[in-house]
C-alpha positions, 0 to 999 in steps of 0.5 A: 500500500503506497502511504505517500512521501515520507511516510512508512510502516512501523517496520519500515526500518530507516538505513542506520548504516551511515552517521546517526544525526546527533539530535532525534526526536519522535513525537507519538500522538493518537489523533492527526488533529492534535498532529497537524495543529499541535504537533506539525508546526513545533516540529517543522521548526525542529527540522529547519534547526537541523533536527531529525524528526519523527512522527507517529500517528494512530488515524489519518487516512491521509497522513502526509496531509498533517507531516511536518516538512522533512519529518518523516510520518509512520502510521501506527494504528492504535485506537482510541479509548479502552482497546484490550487487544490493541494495548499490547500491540501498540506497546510492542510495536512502539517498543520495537520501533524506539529500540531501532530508532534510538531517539534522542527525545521521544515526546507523547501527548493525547491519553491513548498514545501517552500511555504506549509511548511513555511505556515503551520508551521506558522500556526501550530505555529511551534517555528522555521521555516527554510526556506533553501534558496537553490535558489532564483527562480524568478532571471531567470524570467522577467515581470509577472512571476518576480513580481509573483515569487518574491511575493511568495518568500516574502510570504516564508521568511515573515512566516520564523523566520530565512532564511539561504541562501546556499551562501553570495552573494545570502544572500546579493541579498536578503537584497538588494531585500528586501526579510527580513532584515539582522538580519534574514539571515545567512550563515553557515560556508562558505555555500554550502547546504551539503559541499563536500565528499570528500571521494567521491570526492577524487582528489588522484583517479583522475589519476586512473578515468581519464584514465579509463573514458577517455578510456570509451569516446574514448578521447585521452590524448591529448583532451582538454575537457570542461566539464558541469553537470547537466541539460541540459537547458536553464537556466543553460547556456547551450544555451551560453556554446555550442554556446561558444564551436561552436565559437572556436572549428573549430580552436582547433580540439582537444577541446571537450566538454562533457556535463553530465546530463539529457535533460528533458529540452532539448527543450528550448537549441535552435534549431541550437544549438541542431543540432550541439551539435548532429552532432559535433564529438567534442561534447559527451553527457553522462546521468545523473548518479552517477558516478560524481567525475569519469566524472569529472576527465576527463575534463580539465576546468568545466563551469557553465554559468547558469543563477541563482543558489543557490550555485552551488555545482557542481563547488566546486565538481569539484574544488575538483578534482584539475579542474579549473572552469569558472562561470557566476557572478550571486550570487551563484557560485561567493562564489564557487570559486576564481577568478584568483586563481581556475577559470574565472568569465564571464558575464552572458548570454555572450557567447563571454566572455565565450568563451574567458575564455574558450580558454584561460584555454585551452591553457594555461597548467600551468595556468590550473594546477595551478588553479587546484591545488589551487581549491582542496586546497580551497575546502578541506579548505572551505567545507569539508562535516564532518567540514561543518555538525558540524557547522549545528550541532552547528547551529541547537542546537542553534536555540532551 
């Protein structure tokens, strides 16, 4: 089966015969989203730094799509989720792969492939293990499922030589959880998992984008918008943020929300909230795509009242068009923003506090513009992509 340019089989060993590159790395990830948005650019810089680069993936039927430039791509399907049968295949096969390979560094994120490649690695005795800690899973989780979830993410961190958390907040939960202790965790620079475009992300198209994609959704000048990215689920807030927008929308007809994102997961937003969000001409759902910083540019607030995240780069992707945001106080998004300067922090879980917040960024213009303001000078200050990648660069050099 031809997988494309640069892109082999797990058992397609590379030619070792000549000089090994002094600095190699393999990243480890389950899903070709965290990948291409996550994965991809870090490691396109590597390469052009002279590194040699690996990366391995679970799910993309067309992987080449998500491979960095001059990294090579193996596919390695494991899946998501609990997969009894698939546990140890992965392991061996990833196993078998770091003992060929000799990696300098591998690097593993997303639960599933956290939990193979942290093992592996040990076992293989790879000299440094980095758990990216994108997210911490079982903070969503109650009963059973908690105590399982966490026990895994101990296992991960215990065959870890170093943890580097996306955020400070998420960074000290896991010390106070007992995760590792504090000499084994870092943050780089100020966090985020790959900083911000802002080539992409550019606040000064915002007028242009806004009144093109505004025209596209049939909104009005006057429309006031909240906006959310993402998947449209349960654990992301999304029951909270539309019964938060029914409260208060009958009183302001000119209130939108416009929620951006895919709907795989659409069956754990309840019932009677599906309902409204289907029938309300106040609410407007677009797919998942990738023109982000446009949508962006037509929303007056974004909201992100999930219930657990890694950091939350939507909300520093949005501050970064100059719009104010409003987040739950769960670690994460807390370090993506400001508080009383580029957003609201409410409770999580708290449709009533998250309405309040909600209304009054949307009736409050000068406050809103403010906090827009404020909220593009903190991103392009904090995690600007190419200031960002450099202390990745100094920080991988110097774990070897």
């Amino acid at each position: 089966m031809n997988m494309g340019h640069g892109v082999q089989r797990p058992e397609d060993a590379r030619d070792l015969s000549g000089p090994v590159p002094a600095k190699r790395i393999c990243y480890v990830t389950t899903l070709h989203l965290t990948l291409s948005h996550f994965v991809r650019p870090q490691a396109e810089y590597l390469v052009s730094q002279g590194w040699d680069v690996t990366c391995v993936c679970a799910d993309s039927p067309s992987p080449e799509e998500g491979t960095a430039a001059g990294a090579r791509y193996i596919w390695m399907p494991f899946k998501r989720g609990i997969d009894p049968l698939g546990i140890p295949r992965a392991i061996v096969s990833l196993y078998r792969l770091f003992r060929r390979e000799h990696f300098d560094i591998v690097q593993y994120s997303t639960p599933n492939a956290a939990f193979y490649a942290s093992t592996a690695a040990w076992l293989a005795r790879v000299p440094v293990r980095l758990y990216a800690q994108w997210g911490i899973r079982y903070v969503g989780f109650e009963g059973l499922a908690r105590r399982l979830f966490k026990g895994l993410e101990r296992w991960c961190c215990s065959r870890s030589t170093l943890i580097e958390p996306d955020s400070f907040s998420n960074l000290e939960f896991a010390i106070r959880e007992g995760l590792y202790p504090r000499g084994k965790g870092r943050v780089i620079w100020n966090g985020s998992a790959s900083g911000v475009d802002l080539a992409r992300f550019d606040v000064a198209q915002k007028d242009a984008w806004r009144t093109a994609y505004r025209k596209r959704l049939k909104l009005d000048p006057h429309h006031l918008v909240v906006g959310f990215v993402g998947s449209i689920r349960r654990d992301k807030g999304s029951n909270e943020l539309i019964a938060a927008c029914r409260r208060f929308f009958g009183g302001m007809p000119d209130a939108r929300l416009l929620l951006v994102g895919d709907k795989l997961f659409y069956e754990t937003i309840d019932q009677d909230l599906r309902d409204w969000a289907e029938q309300s001409p106040q609410v407007i759902h677009v797919p998942a795509n990738q023109e982000i910083p446009e949508y962006m540019s037509c929303m007056d607030v974004f909201a992100l009242p999930s219930y657990r995240e890694g950091f939350g780069s939507v909300v520093v992707e949005a501050e970064a068009m100059g719009v104010p945001v409003v987040v739950s106080n769960v670690p994460g998004p807390i370090d993506a923003m400001v508080p009383d300067a580029t957003g609201l922090i409410v409770p999580v879980r708290d449709e009533t506090a998250l309405a309040e917040a909600l209304q009054a960024l949307l009736t409050e213009a000068e406050r809103r513009a403010e906090y827009g303001r404020n909220a593009a000078a903190f991103v392009r200050d904090h995690f600007e992509r190419k200031a960002y990648f450099k202390h990745v660069l100094a920080d991988k050099e110097g774990l070897l």
